[in-house]
Structure formats: C-alpha cells, structure tokens
LUMVOFI-297608 format. One record per residue: x, y, z of N, C-alpha, C, CB in turn; residue in one letter. Coordinates in steps of 0.2 Angstrom, whole numbers, plus 2048, in hexadecimal, padded with zeros to 3 digits. Glycine has a CB too. Layout:
// LUMVOFI-297608
XYZXYZXYZXYZA/...
END
This chain:
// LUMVOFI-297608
985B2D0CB98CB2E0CE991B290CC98BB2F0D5X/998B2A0CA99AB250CA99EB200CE99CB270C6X/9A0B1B0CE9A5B190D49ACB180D19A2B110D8X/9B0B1A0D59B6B1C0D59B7B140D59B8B210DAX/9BDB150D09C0B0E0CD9C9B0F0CE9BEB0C0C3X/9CBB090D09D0B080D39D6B0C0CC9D1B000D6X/9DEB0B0CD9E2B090C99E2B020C69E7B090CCX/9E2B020BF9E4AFD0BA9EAAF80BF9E7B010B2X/9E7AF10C19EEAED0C19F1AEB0BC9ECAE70C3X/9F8AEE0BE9FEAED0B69FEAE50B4A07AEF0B8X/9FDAE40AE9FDADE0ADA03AD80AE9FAADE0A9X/A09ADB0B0A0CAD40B4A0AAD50BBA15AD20B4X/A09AD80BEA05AD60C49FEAD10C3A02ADE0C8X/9FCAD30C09F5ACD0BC9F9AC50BE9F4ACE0B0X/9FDAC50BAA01AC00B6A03ABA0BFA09AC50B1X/A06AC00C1A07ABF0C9A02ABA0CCA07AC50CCX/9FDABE0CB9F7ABC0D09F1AB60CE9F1AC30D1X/9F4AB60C89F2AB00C39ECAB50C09EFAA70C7X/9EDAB80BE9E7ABC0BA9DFAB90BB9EAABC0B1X/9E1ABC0C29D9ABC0C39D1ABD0BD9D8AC10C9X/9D3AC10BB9CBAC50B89CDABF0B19CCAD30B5X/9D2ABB0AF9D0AB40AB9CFAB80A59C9AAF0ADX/9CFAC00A39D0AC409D9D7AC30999D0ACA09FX/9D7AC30949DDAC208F9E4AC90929DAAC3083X/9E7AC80949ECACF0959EDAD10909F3ACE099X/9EFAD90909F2ADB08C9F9ADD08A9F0ADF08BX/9FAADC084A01ADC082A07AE4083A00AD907AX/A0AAE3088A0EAE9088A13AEB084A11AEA08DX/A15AEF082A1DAF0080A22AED083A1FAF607FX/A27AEA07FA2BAE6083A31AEB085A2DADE07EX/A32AEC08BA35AF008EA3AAEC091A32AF3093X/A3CAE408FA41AE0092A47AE508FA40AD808FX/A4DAE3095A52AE5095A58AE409AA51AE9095X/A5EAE209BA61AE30A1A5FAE50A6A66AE50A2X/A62AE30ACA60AE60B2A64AEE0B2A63AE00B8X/A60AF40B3A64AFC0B3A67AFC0B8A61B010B3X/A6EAFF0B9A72B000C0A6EB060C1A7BB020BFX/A6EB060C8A6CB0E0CAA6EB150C9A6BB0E0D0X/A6BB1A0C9A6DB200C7A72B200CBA6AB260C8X/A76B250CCA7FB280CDA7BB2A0D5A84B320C6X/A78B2D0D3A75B330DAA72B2E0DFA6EB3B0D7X/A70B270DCA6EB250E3A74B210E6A66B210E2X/A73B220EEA79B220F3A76B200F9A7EB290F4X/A7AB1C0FFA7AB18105A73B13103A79B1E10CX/A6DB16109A68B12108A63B11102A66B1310DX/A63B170FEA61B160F8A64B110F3A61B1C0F7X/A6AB0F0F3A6EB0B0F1A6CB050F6A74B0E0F2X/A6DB050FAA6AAFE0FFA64AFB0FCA68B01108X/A5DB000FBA55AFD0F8A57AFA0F2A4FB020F6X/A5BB010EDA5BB010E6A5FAF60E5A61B080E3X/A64AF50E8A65AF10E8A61AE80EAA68AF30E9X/A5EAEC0EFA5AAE60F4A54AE30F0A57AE90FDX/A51AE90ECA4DAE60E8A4DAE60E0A47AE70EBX/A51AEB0DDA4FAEB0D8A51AE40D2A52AF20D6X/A54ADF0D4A53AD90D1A4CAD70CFA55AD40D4X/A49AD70D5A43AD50D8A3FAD70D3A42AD90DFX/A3EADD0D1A39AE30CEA3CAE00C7A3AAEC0D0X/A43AE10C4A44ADF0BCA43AD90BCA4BAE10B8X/A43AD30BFA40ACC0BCA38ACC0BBA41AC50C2X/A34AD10C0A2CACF0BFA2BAD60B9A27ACF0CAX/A30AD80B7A2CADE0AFA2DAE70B1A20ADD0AEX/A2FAE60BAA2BAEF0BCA2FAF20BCA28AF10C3X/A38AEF0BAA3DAF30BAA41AF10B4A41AF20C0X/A42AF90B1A46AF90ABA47B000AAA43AF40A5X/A4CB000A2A4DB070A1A45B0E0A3A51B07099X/A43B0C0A0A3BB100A1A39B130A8A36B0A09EX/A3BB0D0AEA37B0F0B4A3DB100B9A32B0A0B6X/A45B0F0B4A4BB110BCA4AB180BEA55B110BAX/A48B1C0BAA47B220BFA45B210C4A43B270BCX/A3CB200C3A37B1F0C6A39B1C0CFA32B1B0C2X/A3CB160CEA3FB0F0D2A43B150D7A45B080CCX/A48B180D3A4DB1D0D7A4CB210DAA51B200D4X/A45B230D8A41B290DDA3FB230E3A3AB2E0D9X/A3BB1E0E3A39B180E7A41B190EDA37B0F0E1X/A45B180E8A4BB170EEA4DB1D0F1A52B140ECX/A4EB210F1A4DB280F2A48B290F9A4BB2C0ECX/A42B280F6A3EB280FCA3EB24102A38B280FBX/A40B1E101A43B17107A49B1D10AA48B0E102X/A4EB20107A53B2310AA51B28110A56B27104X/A4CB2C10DA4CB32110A47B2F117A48B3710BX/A43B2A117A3FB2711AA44B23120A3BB24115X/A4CB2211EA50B1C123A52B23127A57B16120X/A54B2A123A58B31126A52B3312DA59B3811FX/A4BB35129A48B3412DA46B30134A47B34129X/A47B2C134A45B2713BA4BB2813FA45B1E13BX/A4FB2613CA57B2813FA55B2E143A5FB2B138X/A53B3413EA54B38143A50B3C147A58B3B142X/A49B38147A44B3714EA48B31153A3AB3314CX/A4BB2C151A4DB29156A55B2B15AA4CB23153X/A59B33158A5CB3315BA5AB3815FA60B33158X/A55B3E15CA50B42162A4FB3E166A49B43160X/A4CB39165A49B3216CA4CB33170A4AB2A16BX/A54B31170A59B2F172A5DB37177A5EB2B16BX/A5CB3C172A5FB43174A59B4517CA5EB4A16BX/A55B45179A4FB4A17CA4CB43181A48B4E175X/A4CB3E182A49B3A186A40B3A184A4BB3E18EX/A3FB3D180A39B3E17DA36B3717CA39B41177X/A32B3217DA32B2F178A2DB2D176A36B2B178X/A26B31174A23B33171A24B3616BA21B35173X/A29B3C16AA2CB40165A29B42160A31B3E162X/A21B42163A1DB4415EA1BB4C15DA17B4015FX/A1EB4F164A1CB59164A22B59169A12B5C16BX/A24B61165A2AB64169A27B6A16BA31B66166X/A2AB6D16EA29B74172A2CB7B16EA2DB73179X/A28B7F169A2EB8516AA31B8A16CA2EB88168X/A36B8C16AA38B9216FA34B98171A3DB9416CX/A2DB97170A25B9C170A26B97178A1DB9A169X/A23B90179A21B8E17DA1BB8A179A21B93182X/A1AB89174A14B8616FA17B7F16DA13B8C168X/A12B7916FA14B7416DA0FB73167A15B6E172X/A14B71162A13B6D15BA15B68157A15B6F157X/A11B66153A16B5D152A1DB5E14EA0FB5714CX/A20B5A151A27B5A14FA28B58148A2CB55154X/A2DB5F143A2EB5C140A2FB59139A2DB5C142X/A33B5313FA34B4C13BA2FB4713AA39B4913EX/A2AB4913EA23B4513FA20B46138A1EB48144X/A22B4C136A1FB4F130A21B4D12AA20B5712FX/A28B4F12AA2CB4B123A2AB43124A37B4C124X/A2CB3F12AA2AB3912BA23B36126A28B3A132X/A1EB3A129A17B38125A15B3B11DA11B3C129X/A1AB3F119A1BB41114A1EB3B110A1EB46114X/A25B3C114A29B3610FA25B3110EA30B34112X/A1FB2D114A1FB27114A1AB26111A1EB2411AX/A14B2C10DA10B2C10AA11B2B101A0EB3110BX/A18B2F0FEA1BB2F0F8A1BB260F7A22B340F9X/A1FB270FDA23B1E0FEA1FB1A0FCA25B1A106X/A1AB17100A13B140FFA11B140F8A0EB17103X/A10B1A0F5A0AB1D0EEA12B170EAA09B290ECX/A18B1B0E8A1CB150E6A1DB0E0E3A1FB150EAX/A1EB0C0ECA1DB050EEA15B030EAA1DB050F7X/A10B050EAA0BB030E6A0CB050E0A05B050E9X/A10B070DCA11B090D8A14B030D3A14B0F0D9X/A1BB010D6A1CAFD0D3A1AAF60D5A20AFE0D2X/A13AF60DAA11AEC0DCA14AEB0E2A15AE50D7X/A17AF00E7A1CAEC0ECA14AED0F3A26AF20EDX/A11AF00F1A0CAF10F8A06AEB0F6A09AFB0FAX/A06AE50F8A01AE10F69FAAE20FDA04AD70F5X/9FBAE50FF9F6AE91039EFAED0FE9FAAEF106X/9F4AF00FB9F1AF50F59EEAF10ED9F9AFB0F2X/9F2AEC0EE9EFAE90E79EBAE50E79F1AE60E4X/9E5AE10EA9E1ADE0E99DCAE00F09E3AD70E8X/9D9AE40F19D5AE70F59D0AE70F39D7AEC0F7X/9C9AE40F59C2AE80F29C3AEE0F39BBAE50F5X/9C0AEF0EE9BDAF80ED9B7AF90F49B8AF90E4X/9B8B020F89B1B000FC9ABB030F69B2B05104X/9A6B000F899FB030F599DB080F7999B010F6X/99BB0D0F3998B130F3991B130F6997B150EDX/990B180FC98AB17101986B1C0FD98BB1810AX/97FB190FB97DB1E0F6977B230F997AB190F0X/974B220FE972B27101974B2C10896EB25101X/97CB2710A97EB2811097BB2611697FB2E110X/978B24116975B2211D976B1812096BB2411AX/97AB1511B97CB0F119981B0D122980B10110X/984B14123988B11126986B1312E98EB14124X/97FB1312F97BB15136977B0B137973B1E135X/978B07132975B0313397BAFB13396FB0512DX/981AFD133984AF6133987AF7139989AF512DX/
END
C-alpha cells in the first residue's frame, strides 16, 4: 500500500525555512517582475486583502504576473467570507438568536442556517488558497500522520 505524500514545498518557502532537507533547490523560471495592480473587478474588501498583503507575497516569489489571477480569487474569497459574517452577525443582532446556527421554516422544520453553509464553504476554498500560496504555516511543516497498518494500532495508545 502506499502512503500518501504531502504537496511539494515550493521552493522559496524552502528558502524561508532555511531549507531544511539541506538538498540543492531547484532552479525555477524566473517569474521576477513588478508588483501586478489588481484586476479591475476586484472591489471594497477584496481590495482591502489584495492590498494588505500582496507586497508581502511579491518580495518572497508567490506573487507575480503568472499567479495574480490565482491571488484575486484568494481575495475574492476573504471578500465573500467578511459579507458572510456580516451577515450572521446581523441575524445575531435581528433575531436575538445568538447561536444562529438553525432557523425554522415556514414548514415548522429546523435546519442549519444558511449562511452557516456558505460560511463553511467560503472558509474551506479560503484555507486550500491560503495554503496555496504559504500563508497558512499550520499547513506547512506538519508531520505527516502514519499509516496504521493493520488498524488495530489505535485500541492500544
């Protein structure tokens, strides 16, 4: 069987971390360039991220013409994710709810609300992203877990 092997660390994240594995890095295409303005279409808080960090991202290699799309969708999902809370937290505020995690329908059937839904969507995309370009250091230097090879491994710790 085989064990499942992570994502490749990009190698200025290597570089970052002082290139642990002490292997010669490899050489990328040089994608250096100005810093890209952001697309037209991105607006308010998408514009708020796009700005807050994309310096950040083109000094350390992750931002440039090649990956502004990519970056713009990253800010896009921060967006939808600030519209989002907003507006569980004006439910909060409307309905006295404040749980806001199930509403009632006009059946009489409670289900989870929602924005709970979109909430845990957007924040999933967000994340996958954020690890995408290095920003989740959660995600990047984690041991791998072992594979329990007969299953029974976890009745004994």
């Amino acid at each position: 069987m085989k064990t499942k092997k992570g994502k490749p660390t990009p190698p200025n994240l290597k570089l970052i971390m002082g290139n642990p594995g002490k292997r010669p890095l490899p050489k990328g295409p040089d994608l250096s360039s100005d810093l890209p303005d952001p697309p037209e279409w991105i607006t308010g808080y998408a514009l708020d991220e796009w700005n807050r960090i994309a310096n950040k991202l083109h000094i350390n290699g992750y931002l440039n013409d090649c990956t502004r799309g990519l970056f713009a969708a990253l800010c896009q999902q921060y967006k939808m994710l600030r519209i989002a809370v907003e507006e569980q937290n004006r439910y909060i505020s409307e309905t006295g709810n404040a749980s806001a995690v199930t509403t009632e329908t006009t059946n009489g059937n409670i289900i989870q609300n929602t924005i709970i839904g979109t909430i845990n969507s957007v924040t999933k995309v967000y994340e996958k992203l954020c690890t995408d370009f290095g920003l989740n250091p959660l995600k990047s230097g984690l041991p791998e877990e072992k594979p329990d090879k007969n299953g029974k491994e976890r009745f004994f710790n």
